[in-house]
PQR file of N, CA, C, O and H, with PARSE charges and radii, in Angstrom:
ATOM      1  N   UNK A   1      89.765  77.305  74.694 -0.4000 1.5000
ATOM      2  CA  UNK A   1      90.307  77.911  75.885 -0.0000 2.0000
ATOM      3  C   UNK A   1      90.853  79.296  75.573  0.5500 1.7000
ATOM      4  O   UNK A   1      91.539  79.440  74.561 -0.5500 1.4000
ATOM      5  N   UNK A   2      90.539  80.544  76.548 -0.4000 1.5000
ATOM      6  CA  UNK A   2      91.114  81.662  76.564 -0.0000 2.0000
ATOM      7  C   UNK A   2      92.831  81.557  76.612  0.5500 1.7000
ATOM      8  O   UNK A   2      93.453  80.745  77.297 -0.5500 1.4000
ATOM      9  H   UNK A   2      89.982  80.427  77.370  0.4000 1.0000
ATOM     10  N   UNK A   3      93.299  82.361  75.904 -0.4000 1.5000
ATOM     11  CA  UNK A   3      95.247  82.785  75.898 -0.0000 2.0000
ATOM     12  C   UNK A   3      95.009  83.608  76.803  0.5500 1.7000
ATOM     13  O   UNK A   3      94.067  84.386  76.653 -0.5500 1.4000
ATOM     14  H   UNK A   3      92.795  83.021  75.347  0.4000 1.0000
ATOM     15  N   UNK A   4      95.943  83.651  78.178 -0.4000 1.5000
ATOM     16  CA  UNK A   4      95.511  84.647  78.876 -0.0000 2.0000
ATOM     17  C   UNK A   4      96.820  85.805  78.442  0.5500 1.7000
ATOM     18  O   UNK A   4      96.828  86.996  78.754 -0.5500 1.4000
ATOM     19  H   UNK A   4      96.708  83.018  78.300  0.4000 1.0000
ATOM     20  N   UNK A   5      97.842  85.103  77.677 -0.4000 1.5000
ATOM     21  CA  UNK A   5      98.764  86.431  77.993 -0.0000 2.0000
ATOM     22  C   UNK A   5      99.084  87.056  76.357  0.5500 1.7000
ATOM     23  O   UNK A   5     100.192  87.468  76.015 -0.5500 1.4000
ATOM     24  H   UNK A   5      97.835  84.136  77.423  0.4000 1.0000
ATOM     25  N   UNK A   6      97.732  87.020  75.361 -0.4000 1.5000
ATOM     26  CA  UNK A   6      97.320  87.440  74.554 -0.0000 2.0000
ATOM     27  C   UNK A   6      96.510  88.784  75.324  0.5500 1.7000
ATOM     28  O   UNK A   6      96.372  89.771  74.602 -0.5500 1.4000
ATOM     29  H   UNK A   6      96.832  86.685  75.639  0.4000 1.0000
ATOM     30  N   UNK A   7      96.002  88.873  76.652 -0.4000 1.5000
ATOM     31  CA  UNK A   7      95.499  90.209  77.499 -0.0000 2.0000
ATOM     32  C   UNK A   7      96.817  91.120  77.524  0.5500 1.7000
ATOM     33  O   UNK A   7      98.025  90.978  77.709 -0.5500 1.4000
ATOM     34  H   UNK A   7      96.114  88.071  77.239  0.4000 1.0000
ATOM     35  N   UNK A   8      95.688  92.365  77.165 -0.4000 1.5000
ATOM     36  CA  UNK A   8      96.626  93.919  77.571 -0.0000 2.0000
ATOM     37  C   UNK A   8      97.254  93.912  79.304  0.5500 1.7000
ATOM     38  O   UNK A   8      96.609  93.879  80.352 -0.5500 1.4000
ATOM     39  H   UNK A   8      94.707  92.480  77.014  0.4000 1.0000
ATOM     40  N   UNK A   9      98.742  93.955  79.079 -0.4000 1.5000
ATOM     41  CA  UNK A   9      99.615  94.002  80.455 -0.0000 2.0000
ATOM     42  C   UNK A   9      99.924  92.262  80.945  0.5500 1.7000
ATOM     43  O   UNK A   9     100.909  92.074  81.660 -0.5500 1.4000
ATOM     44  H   UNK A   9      99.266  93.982  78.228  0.4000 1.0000
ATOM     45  N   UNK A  10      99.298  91.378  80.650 -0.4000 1.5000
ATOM     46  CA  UNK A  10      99.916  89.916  81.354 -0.0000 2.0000
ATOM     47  C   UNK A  10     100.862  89.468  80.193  0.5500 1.7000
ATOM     48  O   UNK A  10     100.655  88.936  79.103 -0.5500 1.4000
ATOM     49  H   UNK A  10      98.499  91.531  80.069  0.4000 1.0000
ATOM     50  N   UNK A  11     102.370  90.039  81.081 -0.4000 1.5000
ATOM     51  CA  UNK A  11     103.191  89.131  80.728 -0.0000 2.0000
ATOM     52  C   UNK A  11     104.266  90.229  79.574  0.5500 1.7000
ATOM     53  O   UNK A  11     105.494  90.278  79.496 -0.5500 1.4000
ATOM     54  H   UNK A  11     102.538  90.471  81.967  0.4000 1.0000
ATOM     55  N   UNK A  12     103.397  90.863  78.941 -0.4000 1.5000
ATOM     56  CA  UNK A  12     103.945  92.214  77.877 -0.0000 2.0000
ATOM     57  C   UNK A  12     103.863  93.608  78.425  0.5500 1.7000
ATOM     58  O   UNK A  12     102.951  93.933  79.185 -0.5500 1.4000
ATOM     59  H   UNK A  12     102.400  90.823  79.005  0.4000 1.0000
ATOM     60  N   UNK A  13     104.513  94.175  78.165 -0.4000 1.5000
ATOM     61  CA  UNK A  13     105.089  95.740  78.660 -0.0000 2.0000
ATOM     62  C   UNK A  13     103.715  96.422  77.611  0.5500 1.7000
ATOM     63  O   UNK A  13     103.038  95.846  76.759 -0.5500 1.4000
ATOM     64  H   UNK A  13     105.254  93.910  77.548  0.4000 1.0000
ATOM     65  N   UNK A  14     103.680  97.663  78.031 -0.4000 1.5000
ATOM     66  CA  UNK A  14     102.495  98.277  77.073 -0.0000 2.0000
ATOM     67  C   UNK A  14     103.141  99.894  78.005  0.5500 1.7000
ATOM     68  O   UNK A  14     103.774 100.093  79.042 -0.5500 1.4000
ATOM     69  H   UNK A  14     104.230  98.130  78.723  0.4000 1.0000
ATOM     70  N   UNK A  15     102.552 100.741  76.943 -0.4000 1.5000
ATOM     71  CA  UNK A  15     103.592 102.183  76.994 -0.0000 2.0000
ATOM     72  C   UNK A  15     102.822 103.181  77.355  0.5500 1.7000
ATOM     73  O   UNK A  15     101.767 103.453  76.782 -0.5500 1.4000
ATOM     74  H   UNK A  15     102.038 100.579  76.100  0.4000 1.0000
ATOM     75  N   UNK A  16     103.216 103.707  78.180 -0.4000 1.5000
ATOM     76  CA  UNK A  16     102.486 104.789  79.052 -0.0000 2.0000
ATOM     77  C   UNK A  16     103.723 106.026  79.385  0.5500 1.7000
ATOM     78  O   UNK A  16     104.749 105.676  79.968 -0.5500 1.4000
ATOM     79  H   UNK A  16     104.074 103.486  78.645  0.4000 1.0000
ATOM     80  N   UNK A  17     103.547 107.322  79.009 -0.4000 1.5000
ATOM     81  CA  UNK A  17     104.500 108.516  79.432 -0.0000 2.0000
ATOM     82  C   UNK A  17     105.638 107.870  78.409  0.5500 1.7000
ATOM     83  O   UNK A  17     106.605 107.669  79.144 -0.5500 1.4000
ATOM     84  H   UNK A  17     102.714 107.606  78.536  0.4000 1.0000
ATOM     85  N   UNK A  18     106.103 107.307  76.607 -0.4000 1.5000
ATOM     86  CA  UNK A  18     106.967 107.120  76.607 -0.0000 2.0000
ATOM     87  C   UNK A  18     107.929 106.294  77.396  0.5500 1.7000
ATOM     88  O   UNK A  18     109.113 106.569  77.202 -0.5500 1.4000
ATOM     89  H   UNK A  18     105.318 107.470  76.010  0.4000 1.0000
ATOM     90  N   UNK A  19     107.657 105.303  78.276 -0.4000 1.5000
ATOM     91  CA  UNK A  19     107.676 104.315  78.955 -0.0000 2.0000
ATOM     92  C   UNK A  19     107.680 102.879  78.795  0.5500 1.7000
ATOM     93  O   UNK A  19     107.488 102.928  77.580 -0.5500 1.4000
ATOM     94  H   UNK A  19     106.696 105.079  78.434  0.4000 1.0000
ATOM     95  N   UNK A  20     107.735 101.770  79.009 -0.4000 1.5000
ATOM     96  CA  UNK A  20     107.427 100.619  78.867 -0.0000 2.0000
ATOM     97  C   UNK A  20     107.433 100.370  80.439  0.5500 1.7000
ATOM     98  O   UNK A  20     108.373 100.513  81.220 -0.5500 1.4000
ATOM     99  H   UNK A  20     107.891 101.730  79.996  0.4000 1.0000
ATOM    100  N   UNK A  21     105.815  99.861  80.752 -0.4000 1.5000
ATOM    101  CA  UNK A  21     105.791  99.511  82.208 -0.0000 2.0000
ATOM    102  C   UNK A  21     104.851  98.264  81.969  0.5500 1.7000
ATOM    103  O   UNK A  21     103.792  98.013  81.394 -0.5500 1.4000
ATOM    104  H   UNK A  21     105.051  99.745  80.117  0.4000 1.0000
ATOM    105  N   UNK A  22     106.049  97.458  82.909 -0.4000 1.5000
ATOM    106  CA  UNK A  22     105.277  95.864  82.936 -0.0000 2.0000
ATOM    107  C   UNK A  22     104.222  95.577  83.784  0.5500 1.7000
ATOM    108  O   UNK A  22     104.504  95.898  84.938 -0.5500 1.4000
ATOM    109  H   UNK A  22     106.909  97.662  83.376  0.4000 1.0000
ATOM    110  N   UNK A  23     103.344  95.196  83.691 -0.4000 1.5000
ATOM    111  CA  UNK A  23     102.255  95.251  84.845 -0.0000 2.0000
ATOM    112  C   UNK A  23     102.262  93.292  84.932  0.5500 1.7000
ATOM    113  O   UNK A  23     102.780  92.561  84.087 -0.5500 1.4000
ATOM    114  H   UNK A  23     103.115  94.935  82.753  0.4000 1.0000
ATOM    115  N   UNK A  24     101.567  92.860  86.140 -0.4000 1.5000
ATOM    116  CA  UNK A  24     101.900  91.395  86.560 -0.0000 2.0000
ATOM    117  C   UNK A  24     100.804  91.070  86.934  0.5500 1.7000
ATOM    118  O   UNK A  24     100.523  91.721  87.941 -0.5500 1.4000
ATOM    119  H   UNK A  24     101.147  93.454  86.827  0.4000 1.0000
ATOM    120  N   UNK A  25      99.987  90.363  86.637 -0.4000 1.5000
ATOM    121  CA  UNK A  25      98.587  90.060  86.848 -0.0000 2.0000
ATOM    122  C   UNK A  25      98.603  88.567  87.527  0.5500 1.7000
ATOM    123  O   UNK A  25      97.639  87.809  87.628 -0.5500 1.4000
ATOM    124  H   UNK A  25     100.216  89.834  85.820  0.4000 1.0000
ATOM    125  N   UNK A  26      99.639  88.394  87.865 -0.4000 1.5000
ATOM    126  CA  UNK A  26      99.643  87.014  88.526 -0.0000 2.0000
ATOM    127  C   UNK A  26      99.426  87.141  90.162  0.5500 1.7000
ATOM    128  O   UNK A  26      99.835  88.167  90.704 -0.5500 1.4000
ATOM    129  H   UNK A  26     100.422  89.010  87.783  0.4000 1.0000
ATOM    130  N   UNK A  27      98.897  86.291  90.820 -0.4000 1.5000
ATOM    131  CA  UNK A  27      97.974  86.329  92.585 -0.0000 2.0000
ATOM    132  C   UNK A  27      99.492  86.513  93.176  0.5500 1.7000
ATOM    133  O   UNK A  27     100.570  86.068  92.782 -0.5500 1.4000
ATOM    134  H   UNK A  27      98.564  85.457  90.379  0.4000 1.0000
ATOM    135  N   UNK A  28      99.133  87.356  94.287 -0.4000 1.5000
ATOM    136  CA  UNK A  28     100.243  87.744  95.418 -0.0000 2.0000
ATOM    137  C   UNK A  28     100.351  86.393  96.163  0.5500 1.7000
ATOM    138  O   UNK A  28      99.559  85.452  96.214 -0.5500 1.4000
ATOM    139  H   UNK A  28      98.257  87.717  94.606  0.4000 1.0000
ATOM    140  N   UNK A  29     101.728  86.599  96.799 -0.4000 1.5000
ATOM    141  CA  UNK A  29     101.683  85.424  97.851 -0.0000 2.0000
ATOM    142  C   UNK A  29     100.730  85.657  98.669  0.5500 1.7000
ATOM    143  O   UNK A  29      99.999  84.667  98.633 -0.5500 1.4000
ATOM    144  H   UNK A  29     102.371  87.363  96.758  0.4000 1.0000
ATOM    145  N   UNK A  30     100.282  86.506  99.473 -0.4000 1.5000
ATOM    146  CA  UNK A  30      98.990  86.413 100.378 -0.0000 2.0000
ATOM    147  C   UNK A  30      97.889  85.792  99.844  0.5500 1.7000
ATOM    148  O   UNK A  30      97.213  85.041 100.547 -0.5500 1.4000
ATOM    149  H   UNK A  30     100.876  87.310  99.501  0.4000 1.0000
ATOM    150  N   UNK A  31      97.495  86.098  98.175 -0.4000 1.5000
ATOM    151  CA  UNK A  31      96.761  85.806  97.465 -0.0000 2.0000
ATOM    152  C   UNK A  31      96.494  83.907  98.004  0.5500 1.7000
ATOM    153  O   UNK A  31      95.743  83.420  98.848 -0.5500 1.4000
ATOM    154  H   UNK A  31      98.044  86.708  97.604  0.4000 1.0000
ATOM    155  N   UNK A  32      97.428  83.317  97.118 -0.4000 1.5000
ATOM    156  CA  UNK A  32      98.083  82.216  97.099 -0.0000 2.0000
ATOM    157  C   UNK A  32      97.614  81.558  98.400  0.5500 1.7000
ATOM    158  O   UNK A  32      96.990  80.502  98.504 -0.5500 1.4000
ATOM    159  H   UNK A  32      98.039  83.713  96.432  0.4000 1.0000
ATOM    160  N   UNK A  33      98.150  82.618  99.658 -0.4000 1.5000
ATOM    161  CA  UNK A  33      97.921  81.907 100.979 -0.0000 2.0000
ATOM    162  C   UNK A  33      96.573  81.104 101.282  0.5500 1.7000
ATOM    163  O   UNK A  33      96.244  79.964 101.610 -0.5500 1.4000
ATOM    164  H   UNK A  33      98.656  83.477  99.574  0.4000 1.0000
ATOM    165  N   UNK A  34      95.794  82.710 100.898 -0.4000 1.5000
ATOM    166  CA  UNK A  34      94.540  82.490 101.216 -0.0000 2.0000
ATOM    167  C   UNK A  34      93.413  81.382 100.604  0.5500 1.7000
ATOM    168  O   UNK A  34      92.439  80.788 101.066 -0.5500 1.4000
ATOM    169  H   UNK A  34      96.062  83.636 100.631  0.4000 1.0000
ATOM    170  N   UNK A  35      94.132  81.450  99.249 -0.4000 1.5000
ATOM    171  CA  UNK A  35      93.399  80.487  98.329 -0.0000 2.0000
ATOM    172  C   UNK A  35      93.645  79.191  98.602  0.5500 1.7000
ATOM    173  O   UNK A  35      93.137  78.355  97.855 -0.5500 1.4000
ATOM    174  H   UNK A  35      94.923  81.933  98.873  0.4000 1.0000
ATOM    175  N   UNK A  36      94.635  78.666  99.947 -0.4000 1.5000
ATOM    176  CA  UNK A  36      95.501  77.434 100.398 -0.0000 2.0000
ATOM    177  C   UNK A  36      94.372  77.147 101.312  0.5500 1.7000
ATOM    178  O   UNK A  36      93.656  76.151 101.207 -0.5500 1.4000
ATOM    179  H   UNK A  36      95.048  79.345 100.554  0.4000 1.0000
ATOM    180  N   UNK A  37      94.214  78.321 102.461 -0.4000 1.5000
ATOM    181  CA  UNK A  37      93.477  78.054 103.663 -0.0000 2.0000
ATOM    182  C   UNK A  37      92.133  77.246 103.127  0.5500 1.7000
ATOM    183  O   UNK A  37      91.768  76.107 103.419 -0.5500 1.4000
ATOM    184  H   UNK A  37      94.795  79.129 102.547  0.4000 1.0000
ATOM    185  N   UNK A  38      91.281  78.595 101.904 -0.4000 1.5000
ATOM    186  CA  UNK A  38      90.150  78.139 101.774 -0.0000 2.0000
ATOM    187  C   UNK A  38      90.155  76.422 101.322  0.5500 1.7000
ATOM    188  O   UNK A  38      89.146  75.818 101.686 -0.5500 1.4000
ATOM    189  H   UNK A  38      91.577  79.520 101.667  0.4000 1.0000
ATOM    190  N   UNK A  39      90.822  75.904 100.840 -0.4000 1.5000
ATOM    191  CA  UNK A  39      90.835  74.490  99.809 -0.0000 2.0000
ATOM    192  C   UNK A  39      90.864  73.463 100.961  0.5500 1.7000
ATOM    193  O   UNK A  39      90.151  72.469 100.823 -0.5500 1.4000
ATOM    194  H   UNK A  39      91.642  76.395 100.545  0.4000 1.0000
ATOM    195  N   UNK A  40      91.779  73.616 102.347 -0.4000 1.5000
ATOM    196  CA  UNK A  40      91.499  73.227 103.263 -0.0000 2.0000
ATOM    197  C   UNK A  40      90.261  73.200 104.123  0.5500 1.7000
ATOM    198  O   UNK A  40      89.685  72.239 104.634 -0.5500 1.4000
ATOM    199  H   UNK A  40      92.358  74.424 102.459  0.4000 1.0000
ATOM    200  N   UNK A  41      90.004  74.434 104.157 -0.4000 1.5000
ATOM    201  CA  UNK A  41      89.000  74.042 105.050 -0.0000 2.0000
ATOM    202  C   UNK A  41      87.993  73.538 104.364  0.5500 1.7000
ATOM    203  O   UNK A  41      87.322  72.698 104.963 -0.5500 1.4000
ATOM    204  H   UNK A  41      90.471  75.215 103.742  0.4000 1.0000
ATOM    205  N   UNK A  42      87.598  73.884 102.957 -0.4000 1.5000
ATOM    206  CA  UNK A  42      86.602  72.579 101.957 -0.0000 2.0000
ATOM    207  C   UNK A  42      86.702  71.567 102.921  0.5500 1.7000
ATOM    208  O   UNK A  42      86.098  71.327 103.967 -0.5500 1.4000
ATOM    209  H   UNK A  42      88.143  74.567 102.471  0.4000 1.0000
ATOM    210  N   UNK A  43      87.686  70.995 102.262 -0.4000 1.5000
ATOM    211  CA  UNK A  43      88.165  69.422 102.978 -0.0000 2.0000
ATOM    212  C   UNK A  43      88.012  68.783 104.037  0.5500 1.7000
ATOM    213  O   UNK A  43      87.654  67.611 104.149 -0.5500 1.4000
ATOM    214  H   UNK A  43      88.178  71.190 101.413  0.4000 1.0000
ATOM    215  N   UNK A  44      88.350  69.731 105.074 -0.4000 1.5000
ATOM    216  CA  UNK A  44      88.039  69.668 106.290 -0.0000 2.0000
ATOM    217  C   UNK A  44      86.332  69.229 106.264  0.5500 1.7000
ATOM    218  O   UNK A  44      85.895  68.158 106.686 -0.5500 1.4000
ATOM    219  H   UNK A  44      88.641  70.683 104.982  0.4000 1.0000
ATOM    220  N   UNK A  45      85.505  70.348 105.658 -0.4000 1.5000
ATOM    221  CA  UNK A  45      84.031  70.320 105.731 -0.0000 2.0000
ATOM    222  C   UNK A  45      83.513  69.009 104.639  0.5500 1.7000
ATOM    223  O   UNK A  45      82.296  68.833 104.696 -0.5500 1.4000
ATOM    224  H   UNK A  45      85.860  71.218 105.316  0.4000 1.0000
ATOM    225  N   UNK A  46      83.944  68.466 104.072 -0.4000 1.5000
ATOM    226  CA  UNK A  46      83.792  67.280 103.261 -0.0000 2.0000
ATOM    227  C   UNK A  46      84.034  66.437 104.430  0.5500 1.7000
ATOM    228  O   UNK A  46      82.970  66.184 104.995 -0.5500 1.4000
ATOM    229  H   UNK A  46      84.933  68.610 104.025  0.4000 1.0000
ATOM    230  N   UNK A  47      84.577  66.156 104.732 -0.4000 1.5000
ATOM    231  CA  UNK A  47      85.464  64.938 105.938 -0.0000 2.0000
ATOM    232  C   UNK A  47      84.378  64.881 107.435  0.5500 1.7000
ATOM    233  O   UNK A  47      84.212  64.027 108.306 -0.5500 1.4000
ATOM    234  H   UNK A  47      85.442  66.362 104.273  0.4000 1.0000
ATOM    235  N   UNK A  48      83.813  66.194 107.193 -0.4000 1.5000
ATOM    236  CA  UNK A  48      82.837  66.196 108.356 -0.0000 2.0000
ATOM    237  C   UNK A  48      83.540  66.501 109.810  0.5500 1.7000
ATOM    238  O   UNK A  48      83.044  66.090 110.859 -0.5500 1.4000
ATOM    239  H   UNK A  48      83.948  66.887 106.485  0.4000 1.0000
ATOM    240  N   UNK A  49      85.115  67.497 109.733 -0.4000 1.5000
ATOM    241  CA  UNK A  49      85.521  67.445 110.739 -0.0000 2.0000
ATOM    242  C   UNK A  49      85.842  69.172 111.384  0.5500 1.7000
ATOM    243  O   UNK A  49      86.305  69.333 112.513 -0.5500 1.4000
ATOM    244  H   UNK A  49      85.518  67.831 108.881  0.4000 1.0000
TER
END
């Protein structure tokens, strides 16, 4: 299995301008939302309804 937060920016700061800027590679709540709707409506279409 891949380490994902062995990747450049998930989770570790990395330096830009003398800087340390954290970047967040984790899904937005909209993200999240959307990925809710779709799993439903699967289901829905499994169920035949």
């Amino acid at each position: 299995m891949t380490n994902f937060q062995t990747y450049l920016g998930y989770g570790q700061p990395y330096r830009m301008a003398d800087e340390h800027i954290w970047k967040d590679r984790r899904p937005t709540l909209e993200h999240i939302k959307e990925q809710q709707q779709l799993k439903k409506l699967k289901k829905k279409r499994k169920r035949g309804k």
